[in-house]
C-alpha positions as CSV (number, residue, x, y, z in Angstrom):
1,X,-28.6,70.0,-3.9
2,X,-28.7,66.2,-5.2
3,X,-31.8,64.9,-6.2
4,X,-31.6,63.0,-3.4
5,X,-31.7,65.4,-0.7
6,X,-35.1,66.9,-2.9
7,X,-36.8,63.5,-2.4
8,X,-36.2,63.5,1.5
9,X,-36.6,67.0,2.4
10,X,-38.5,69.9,1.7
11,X,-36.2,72.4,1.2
12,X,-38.4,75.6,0.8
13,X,-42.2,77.4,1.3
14,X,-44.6,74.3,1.4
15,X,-47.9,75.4,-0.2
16,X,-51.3,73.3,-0.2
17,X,-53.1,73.6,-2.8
18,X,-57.2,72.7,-3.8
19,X,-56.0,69.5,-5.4
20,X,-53.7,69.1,-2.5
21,X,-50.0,69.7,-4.0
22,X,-47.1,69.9,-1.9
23,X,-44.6,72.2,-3.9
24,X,-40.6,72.6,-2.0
25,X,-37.3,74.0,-3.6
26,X,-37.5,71.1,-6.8
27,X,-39.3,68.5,-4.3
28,X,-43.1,68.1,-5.4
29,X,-45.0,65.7,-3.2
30,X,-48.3,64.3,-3.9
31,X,-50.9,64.1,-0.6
32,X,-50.8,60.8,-0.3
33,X,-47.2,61.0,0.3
34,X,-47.4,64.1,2.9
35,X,-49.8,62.5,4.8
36,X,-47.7,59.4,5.5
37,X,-45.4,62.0,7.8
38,X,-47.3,62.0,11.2
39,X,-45.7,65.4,12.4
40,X,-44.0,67.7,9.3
41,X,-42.0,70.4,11.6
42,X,-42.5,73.7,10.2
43,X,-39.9,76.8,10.2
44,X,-41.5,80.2,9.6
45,X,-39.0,83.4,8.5
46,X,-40.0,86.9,8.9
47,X,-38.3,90.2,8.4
48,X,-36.3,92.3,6.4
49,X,-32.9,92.1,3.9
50,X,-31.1,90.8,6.3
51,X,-33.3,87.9,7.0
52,X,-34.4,87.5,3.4
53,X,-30.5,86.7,2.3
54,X,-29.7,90.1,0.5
55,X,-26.4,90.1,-1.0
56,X,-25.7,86.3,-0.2
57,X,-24.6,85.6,-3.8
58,X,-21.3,87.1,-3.3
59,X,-18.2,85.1,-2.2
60,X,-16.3,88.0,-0.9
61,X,-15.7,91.3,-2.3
62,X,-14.2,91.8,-5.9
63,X,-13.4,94.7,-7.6
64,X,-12.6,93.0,-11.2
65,X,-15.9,93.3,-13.0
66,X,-15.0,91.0,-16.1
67,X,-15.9,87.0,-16.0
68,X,-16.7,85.5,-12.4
69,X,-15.2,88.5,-10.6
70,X,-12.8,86.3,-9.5
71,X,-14.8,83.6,-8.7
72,X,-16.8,85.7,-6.3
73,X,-20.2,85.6,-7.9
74,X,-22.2,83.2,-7.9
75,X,-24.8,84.0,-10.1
76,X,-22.2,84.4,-12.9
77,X,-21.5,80.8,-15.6
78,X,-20.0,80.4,-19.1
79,X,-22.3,79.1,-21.3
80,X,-20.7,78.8,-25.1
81,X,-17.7,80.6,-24.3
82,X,-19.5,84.0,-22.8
83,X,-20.0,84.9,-19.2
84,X,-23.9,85.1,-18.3
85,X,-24.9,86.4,-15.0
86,X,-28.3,85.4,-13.9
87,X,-29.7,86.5,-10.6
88,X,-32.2,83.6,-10.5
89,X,-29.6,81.4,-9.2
90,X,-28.7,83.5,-6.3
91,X,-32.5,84.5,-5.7
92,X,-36.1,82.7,-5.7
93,X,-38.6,83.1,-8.8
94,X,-41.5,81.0,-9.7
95,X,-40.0,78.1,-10.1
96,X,-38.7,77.5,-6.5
97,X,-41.9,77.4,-4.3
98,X,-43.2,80.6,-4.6
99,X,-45.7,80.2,-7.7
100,X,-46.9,83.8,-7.6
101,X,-44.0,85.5,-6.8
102,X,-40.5,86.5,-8.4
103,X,-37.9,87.2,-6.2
104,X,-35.3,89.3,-8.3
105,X,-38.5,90.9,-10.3
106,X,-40.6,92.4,-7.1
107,X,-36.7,93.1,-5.2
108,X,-37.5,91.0,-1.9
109,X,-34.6,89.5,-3.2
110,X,-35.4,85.9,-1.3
111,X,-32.1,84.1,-1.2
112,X,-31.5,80.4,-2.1
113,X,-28.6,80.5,0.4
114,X,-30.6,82.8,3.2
115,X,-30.0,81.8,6.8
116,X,-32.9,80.3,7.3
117,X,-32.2,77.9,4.5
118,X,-29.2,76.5,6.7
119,X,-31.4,76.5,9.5
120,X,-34.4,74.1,7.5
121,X,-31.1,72.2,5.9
122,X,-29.6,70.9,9.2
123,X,-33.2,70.2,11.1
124,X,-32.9,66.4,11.6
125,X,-36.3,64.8,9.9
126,X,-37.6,63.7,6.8
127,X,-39.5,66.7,5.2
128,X,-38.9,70.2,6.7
129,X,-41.4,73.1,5.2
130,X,-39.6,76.1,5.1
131,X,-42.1,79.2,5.1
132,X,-39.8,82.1,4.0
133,X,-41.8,85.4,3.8
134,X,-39.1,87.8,4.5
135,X,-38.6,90.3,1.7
136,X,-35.8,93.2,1.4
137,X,-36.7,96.3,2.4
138,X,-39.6,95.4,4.9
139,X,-40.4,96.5,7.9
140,X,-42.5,95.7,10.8
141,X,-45.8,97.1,9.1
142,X,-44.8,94.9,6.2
143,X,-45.2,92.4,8.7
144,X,-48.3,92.1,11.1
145,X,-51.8,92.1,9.1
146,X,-53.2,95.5,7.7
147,X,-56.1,94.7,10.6
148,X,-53.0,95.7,13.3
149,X,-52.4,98.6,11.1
150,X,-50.0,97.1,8.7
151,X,-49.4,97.2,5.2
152,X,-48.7,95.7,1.6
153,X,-45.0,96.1,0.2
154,X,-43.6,95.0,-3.1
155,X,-47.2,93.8,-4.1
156,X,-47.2,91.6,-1.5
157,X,-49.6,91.4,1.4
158,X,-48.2,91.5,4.8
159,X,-46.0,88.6,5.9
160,X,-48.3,87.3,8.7
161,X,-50.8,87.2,6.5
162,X,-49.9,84.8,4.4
163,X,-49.7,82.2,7.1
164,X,-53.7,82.7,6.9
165,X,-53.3,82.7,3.0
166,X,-51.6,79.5,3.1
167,X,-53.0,77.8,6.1
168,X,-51.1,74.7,7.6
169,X,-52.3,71.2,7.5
170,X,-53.5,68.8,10.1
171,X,-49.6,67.2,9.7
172,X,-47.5,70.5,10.3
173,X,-46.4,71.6,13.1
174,X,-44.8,74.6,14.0
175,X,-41.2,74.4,15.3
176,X,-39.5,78.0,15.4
177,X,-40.4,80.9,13.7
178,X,-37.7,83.5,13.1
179,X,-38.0,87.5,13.0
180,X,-35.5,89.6,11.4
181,X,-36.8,93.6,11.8
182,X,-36.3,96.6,12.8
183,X,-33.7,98.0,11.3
184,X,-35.8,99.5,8.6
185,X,-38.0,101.0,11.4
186,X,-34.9,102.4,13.0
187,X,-33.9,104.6,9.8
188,X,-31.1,102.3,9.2
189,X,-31.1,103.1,5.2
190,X,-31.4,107.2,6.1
191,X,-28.3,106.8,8.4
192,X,-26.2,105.3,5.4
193,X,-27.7,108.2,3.1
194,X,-26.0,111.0,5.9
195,X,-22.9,109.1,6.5
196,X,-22.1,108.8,2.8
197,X,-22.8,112.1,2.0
198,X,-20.4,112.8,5.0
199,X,-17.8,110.3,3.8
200,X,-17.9,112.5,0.5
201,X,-17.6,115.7,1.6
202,X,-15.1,114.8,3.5
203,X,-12.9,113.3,1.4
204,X,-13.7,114.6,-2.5
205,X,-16.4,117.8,-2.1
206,X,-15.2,120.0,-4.5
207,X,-15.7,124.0,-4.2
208,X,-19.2,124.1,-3.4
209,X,-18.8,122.3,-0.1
210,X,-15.5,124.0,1.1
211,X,-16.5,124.3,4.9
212,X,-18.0,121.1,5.5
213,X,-16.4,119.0,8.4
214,X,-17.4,115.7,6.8
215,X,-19.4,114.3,9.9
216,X,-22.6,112.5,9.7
217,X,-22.6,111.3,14.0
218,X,-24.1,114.4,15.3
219,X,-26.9,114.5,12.6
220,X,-27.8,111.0,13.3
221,X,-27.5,111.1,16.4
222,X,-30.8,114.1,16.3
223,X,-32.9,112.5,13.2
224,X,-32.3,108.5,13.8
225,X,-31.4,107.6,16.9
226,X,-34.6,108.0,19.0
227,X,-36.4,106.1,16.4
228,X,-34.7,103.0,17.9
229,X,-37.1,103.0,21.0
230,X,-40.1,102.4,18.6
231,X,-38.8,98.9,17.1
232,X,-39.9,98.2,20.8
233,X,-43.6,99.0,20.2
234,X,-43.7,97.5,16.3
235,X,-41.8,94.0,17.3
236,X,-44.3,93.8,20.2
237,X,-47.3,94.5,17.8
238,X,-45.4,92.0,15.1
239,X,-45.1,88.9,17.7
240,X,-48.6,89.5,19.2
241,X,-49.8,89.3,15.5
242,X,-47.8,86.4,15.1
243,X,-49.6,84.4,18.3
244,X,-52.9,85.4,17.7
245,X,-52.7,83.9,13.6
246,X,-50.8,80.8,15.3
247,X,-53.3,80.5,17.4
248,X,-56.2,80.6,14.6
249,X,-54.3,77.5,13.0
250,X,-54.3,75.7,16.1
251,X,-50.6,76.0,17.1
252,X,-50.5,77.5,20.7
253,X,-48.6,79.5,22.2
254,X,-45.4,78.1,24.0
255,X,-45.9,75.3,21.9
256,X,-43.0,76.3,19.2
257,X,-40.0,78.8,19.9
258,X,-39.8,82.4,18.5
259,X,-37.0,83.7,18.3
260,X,-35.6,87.4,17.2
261,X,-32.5,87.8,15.1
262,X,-30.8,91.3,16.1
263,X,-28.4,93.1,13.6
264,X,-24.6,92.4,13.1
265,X,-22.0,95.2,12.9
266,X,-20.8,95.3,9.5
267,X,-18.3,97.6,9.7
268,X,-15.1,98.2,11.6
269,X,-15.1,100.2,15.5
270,X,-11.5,101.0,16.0
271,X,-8.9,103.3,14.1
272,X,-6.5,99.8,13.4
273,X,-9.3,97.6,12.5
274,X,-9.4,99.5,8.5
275,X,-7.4,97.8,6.2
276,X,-7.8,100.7,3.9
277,X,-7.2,104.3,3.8
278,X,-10.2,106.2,4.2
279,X,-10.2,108.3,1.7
280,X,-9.6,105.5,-0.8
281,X,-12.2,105.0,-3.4
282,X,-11.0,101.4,-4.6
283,X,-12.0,100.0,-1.0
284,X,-15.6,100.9,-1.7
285,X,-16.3,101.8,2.2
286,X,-17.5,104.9,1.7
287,X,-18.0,105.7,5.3
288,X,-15.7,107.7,8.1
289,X,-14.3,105.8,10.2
290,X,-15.5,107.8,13.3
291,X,-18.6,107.3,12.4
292,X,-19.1,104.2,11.6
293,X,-17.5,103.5,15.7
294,X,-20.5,105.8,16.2
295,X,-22.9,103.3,14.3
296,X,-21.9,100.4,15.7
297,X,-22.1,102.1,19.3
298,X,-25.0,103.8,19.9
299,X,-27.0,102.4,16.8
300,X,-26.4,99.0,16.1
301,X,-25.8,98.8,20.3
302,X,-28.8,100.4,21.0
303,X,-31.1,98.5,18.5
304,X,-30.1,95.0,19.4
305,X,-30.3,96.2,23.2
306,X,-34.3,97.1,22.1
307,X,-34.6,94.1,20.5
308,X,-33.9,92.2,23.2
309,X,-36.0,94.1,25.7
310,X,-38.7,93.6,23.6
311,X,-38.0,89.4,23.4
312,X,-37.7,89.8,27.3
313,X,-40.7,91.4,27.5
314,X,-42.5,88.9,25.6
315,X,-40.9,85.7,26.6
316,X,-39.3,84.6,23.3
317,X,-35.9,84.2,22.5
318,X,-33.4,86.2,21.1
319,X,-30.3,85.8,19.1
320,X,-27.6,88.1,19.3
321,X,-25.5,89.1,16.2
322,X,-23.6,92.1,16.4
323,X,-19.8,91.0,16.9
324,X,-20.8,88.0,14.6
325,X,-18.4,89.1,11.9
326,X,-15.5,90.1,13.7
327,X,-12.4,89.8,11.9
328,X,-14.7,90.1,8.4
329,X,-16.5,93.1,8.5
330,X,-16.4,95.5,5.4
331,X,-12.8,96.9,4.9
332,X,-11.2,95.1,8.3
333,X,-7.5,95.1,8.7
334,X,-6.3,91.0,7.8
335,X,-8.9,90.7,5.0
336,X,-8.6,89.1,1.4
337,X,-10.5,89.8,-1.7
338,X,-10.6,88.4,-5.2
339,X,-9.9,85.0,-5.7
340,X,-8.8,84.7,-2.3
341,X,-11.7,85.4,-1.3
342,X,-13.5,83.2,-3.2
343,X,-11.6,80.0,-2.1
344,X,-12.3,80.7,1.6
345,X,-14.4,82.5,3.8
346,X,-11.4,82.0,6.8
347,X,-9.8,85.6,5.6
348,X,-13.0,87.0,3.5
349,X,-15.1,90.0,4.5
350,X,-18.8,88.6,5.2
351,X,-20.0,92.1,3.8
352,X,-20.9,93.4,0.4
353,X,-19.2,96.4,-0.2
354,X,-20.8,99.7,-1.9
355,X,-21.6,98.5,-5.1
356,X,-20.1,101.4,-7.2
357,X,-17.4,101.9,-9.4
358,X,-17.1,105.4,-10.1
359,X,-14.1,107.9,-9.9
360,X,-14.2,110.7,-7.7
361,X,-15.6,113.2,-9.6
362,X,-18.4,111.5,-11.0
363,X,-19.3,109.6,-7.5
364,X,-19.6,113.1,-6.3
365,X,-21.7,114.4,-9.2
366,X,-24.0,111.2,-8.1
367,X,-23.6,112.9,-4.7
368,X,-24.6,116.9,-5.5
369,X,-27.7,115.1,-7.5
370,X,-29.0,112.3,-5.3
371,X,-27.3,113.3,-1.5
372,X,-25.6,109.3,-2.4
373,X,-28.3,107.1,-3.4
374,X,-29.6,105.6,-0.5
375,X,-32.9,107.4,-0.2
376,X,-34.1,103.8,0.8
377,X,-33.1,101.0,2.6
378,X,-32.2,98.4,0.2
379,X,-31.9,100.5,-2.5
380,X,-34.4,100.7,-5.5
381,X,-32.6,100.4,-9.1
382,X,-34.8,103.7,-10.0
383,X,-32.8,105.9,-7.4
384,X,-29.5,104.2,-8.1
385,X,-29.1,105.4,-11.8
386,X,-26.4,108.1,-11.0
387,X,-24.3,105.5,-9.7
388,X,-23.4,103.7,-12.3
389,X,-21.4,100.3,-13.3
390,X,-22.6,98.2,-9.9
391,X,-21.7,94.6,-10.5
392,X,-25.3,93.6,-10.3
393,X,-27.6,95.6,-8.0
394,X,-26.8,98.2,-5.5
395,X,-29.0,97.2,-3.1
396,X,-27.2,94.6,-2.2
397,X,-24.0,97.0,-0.8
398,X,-23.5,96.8,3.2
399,X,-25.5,93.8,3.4
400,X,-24.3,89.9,4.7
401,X,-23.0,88.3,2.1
402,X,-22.7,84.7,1.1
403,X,-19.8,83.8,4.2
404,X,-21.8,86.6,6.1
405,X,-25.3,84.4,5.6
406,X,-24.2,81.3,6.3
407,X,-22.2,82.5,9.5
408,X,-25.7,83.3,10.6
409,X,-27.3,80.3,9.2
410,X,-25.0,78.3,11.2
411,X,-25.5,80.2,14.7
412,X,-29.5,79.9,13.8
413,X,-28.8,76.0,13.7
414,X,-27.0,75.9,16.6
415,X,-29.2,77.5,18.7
416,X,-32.0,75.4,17.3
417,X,-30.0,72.4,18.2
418,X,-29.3,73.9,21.6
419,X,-32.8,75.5,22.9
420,X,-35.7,73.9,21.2
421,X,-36.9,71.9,23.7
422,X,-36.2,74.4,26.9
423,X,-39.1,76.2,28.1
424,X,-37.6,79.2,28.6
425,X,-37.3,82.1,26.2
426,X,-33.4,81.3,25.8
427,X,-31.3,84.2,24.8
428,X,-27.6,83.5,22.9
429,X,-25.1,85.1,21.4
430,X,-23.3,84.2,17.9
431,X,-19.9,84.3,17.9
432,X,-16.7,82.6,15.9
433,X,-15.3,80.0,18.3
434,X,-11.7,80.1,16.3
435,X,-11.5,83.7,16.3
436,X,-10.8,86.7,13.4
437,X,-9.7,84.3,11.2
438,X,-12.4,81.4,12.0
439,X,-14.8,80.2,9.0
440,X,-18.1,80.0,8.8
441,X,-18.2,76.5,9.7
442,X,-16.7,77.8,13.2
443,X,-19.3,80.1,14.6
444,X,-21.0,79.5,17.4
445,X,-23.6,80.1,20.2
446,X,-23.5,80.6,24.0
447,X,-26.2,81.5,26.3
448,X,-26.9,85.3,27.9
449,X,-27.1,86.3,30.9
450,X,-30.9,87.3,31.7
451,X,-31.5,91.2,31.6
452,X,-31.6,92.3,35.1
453,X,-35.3,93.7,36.4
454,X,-35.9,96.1,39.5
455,X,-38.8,95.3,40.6
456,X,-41.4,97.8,42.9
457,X,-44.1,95.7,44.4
458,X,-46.4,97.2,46.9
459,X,-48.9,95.8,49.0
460,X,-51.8,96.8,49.1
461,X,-52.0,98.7,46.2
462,X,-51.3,102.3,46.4
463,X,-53.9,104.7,45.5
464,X,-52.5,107.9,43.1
465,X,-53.2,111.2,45.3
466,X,-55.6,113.8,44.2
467,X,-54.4,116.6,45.9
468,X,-51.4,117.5,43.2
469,X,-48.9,115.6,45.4
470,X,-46.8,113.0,43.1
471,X,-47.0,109.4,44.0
472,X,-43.5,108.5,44.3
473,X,-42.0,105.1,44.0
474,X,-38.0,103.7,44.1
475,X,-36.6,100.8,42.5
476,X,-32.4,100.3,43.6
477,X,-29.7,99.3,40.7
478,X,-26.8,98.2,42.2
479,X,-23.2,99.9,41.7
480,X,-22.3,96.6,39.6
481,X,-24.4,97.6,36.8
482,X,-22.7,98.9,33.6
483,X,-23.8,101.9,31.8
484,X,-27.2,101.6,29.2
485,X,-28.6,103.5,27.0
486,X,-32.3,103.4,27.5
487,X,-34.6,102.5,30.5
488,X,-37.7,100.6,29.8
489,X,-40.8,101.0,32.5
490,X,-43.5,98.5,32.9
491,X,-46.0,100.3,35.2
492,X,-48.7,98.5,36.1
493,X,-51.4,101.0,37.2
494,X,-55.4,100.9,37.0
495,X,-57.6,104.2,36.1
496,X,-60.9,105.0,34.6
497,X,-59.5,107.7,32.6
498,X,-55.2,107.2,31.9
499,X,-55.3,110.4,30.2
500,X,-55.4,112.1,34.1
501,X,-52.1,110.7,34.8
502,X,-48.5,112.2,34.7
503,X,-45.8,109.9,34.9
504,X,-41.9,110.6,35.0
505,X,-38.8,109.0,36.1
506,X,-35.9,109.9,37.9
507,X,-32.6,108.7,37.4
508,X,-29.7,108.7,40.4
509,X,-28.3,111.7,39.5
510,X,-32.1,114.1,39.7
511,X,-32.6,113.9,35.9
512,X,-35.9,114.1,35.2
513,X,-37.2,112.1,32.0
514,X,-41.0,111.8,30.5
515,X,-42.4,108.9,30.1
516,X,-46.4,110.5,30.2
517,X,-47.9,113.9,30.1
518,X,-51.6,114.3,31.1
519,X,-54.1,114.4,28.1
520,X,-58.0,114.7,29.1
521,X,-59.0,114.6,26.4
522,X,-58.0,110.6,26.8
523,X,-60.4,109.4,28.6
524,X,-59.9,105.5,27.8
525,X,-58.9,103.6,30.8
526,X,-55.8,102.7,31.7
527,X,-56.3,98.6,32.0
528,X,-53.8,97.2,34.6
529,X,-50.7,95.1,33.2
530,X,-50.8,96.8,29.7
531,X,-48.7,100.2,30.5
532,X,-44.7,99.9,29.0
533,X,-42.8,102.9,28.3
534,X,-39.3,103.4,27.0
535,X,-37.7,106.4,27.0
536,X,-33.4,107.3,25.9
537,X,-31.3,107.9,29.2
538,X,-29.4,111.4,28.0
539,X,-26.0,110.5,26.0
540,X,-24.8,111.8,23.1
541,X,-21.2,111.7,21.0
542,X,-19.0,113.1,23.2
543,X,-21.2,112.0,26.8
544,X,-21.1,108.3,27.5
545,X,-24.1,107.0,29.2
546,X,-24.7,107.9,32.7
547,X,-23.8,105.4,35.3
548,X,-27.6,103.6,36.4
549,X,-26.4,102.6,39.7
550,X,-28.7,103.9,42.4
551,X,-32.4,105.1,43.1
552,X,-34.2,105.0,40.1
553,X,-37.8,106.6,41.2
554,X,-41.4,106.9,39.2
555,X,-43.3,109.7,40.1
556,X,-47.1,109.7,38.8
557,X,-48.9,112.4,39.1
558,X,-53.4,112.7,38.8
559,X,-54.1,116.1,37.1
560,X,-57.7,116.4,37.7
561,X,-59.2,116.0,41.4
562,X,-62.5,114.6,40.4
563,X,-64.4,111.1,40.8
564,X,-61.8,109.0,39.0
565,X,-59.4,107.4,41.3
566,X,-56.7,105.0,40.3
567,X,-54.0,102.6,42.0
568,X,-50.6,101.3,41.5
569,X,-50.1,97.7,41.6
570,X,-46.4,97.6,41.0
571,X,-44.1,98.8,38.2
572,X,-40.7,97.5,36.9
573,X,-37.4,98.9,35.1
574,X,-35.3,96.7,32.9
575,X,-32.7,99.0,31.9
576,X,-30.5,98.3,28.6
């Protein structure tokens, strides 16, 4: 960055302090100056690895681990004749706006080459402050205030709240503000931890382990996969934590764009897509390749589809990653590494791969002792110590790297560019307009279709029966609606006491699923507009999801004929 570009824009977290300093990337800008700017926009980043640039200071994959690595890291110079690798040129410390924190030291592992930093770089303006908060690791309770039930993380207080720690001035106003979580809350981390423990059975278990089959789908599938419905309920708690602080700064709501960044898939779906054998150690995958179709499928599918519900639900945008790195994706058929690598991102992968360089005995030593170390999600150096010899830190394996980073940077531009100023809560997807073999400098954005809602809207209202007989209700999906995976229920219903009140719903074929039992010993009301449920539709490895189209009906039920009547006002299914 010339000094140039530091004197015109404010490259990075602007903090005020009582002598009114204005501190960005190397920029420092007196008062006087700041206040001379009649409107300073402001971009806010939230989230997890993924949004805090994790991994970004790789150019590629190399497996060399002498000198540069091929000219793949970035962190790595000659300085008298000997190689020194220092991380604080890949990740923030002290000295680069954050004055009480150290990136590399606490492990939030805040990128100098994050997305968001392409995002503030390509804002037209004069000064841009950049609040980045994300931090590896995080999830959604890392996020909204400990008041909403949230909590500290790396010794830092949750995200939101240091918007109220570091409170705006009268000349900054808030432009977009991007979230990045969920996968965290999803058990992303404990999903690698089974599949590489699979991978390894698989492929080098020794005697101990002679029976295994080497799977890790089905046992996902049980653990993980029906924690994805509940990034619904923590990204609606994170964005309503988000308006309310907004609002306390005097930035209203509708008056900046929020948008939420869903997860790309990282590794390859199809049988041809591998470029390496699977049981080969040197291609540091370290995951079957049915399995990892079975990630990216009902996983990574289903968590950007909850994602999205959730920005649809909320009227804020959403930006759509997974098929983002097509053609670059850990181990993909037509990819370079090394120097090759290095000199372009057009034939790179855009993923760090597992950051181990063992043989097969001792990785499955590290494998009997710590079931792979991935216990958490990024990894911690303390659980990492029987895999040995990583190039710099392990947690940085399976995340974006630099192409990976700035592939998103670039889409997170472009949508800026494209939707700022609509009122709507736009929803795009990121893509590579050249194709597989497109660079970074070729992604780009185009607009979703909205998500379809079947709508149920009596009038009058309906009052729920007392005499044990089911309120029953249909909504219609049409036969040109493809297959989802989980069906989200807005019922809007008032009752003194919601605990009297059974609810299920029936999909076109007569299966029954849950979405309420009765619990009197709730007797808190059940406020109208303020009832969303989302339950799986019933799939699994080997049974695709059932076809939605037809009568979807909700059936609500009073268990207790007393005093307390209630009514249905209407109720919706989105289903996705």
């Amino acid at each position: 960055m010339s000094n140039r570009k530091s004197s015109r824009r404010l490259r990075f977290g602007a903090f005020l302090t009582a002598g009114a300093l204005l501190t960005g990337g190397t920029a420092a800008l007196n008062m006087q100056t700041a206040s001379a700017v009649p409107s300073q926009p402001v971009i806010i980043n939230l989230g997890d690895s993924f949004s805090s640039g994790e991994g970004s200071g790789w150019k590629g994959n190399s497996t060399d681990s002498s000198g540069n690595r091929d000219g793949t890291d970035m962190a790595a110079s000659l300085v008298n004749g000997k190689w020194v690798y220092n991380p604080h040129s890949v990740y923030d410390d002290s000295s680069n706006g954050y004055p009480q924190f150290d990136s590399w030291e606490d492990e939030c592992h805040d990128s100098r080459t994050a997305p968001i930093r392409r995002l503030s770089n390509a804002i037209p303006g004069e000064y841009i402050a950049l609040f980045n908060w994300a931090c590896s690791g995080a999830k959604t309770k890392n996020i909204y205030p400990i008041t909403s039930g949230g909590e500290t993380f790396k010794g830092r207080v949750p995200q939101i709240t240091h918007i109220k720690n570091y409170p705006l001035t009268a000349q900054q106003d808030v432009k977009m503000v991007v979230i990045g979580a969920g996968g965290n809350d999803a058990g992303f981390g404990a999903i690698i931890d089974e599949c590489v423990t699979a991978w390894a059975k698989r492929n080098i278990a020794d005697v101990l382990y002679p029976y295994q089959d080497g799977t890790c789908k089905d046992e996902v599938r049980d653990k993980f996969v029906y924690n994805v419905k509940d990034v619904t309920y923590n990204l609606n708690k994170t964005i309503k934590s988000l308006k309310e602080t907004l609002e306390d700064q005097g930035q209203a709501w509708g008056s900046y764009k929020v948008v939420v960044t869903g997860a790309p898939m990282i590794l390859p779906s199809d049988e041809s897509d591998w470029s390496y054998g699977e049981d080969n150690m040197g291609g540091r995958c370290f995951i079957n390749r049915d399995d990892a179709a079975w990630i990216n499928e009902h996983f990574v599918t289903r968590l950007n589809k909850a994602m999205r519900a959730t920005a649809d639900e909320y009227g804020v945008g959403f930006l759509d990653t997974s098929e983002a790195f097509v053609g670059h994706r850990l181990c993909e058929a037509g990819t370079v590494r090394g120097s090759a690598a290095a000199a372009s991102s057009s034939n790179a992968e855009w993923v760090r791969f597992i950051d181990v360089h063992l043989s097969a005995s001792s990785l499955w030593e590290a494998v009997k002792k710590t079931g792979f170390p991935f216990f958490e999600w990024p990894l911690r150096e303390g659980v990492s110590e029987a895999a040995m010899n990583s190039q710099r830190h392990i947690s940085e394996s399976l995340h974006p790297n630099y192409y990976g980073q700035q592939a998103i940077g670039k889409c997170l531009s472009l949508y800026y560019a494209s939707y700022i100023n609509l009122p709507d809560a736009s929803h795009a997807k990121c893509f590579n307009s050249a194709g597989e073999n497109g660079t970074t400098e070729q992604m780009g954005v185009s607009t979703m279709t909205p998500t379809p809602v079947y709508a149920d809207n009596p009038s009058p209202d309906l009052a729920i029966p007392q005499t044990g007989q089911a309120l029953v209700r249909t909504v219609t999906v049409p036969n040109s609606v493809t297959p989802k995976q989980f069906a989200r229920v807005f019922v809007n219903v008032g009752h003194p006491r919601k605990g009297q009140l059974s609810m299920k719903l029936i999909d076109p074929t007569g299966y029954m699923m849950n979405i309420k039992d009765c619990k009197e010993s709730d007797q808190t009301p059940a406020v109208p507009g303020t009832s969303t449920f989302d339950v799986p539709i019933p799939a699994s490895s080997t049974t695709p999801p059932r076809d939605p189209s037809g009568n979807w009906d909700l059936r609500i039920t009073e268990c207790n004929n007393d005093a307390y009547t209630g009514t249905l006002k209407d109720w919706k299914l989105t289903l996705y």
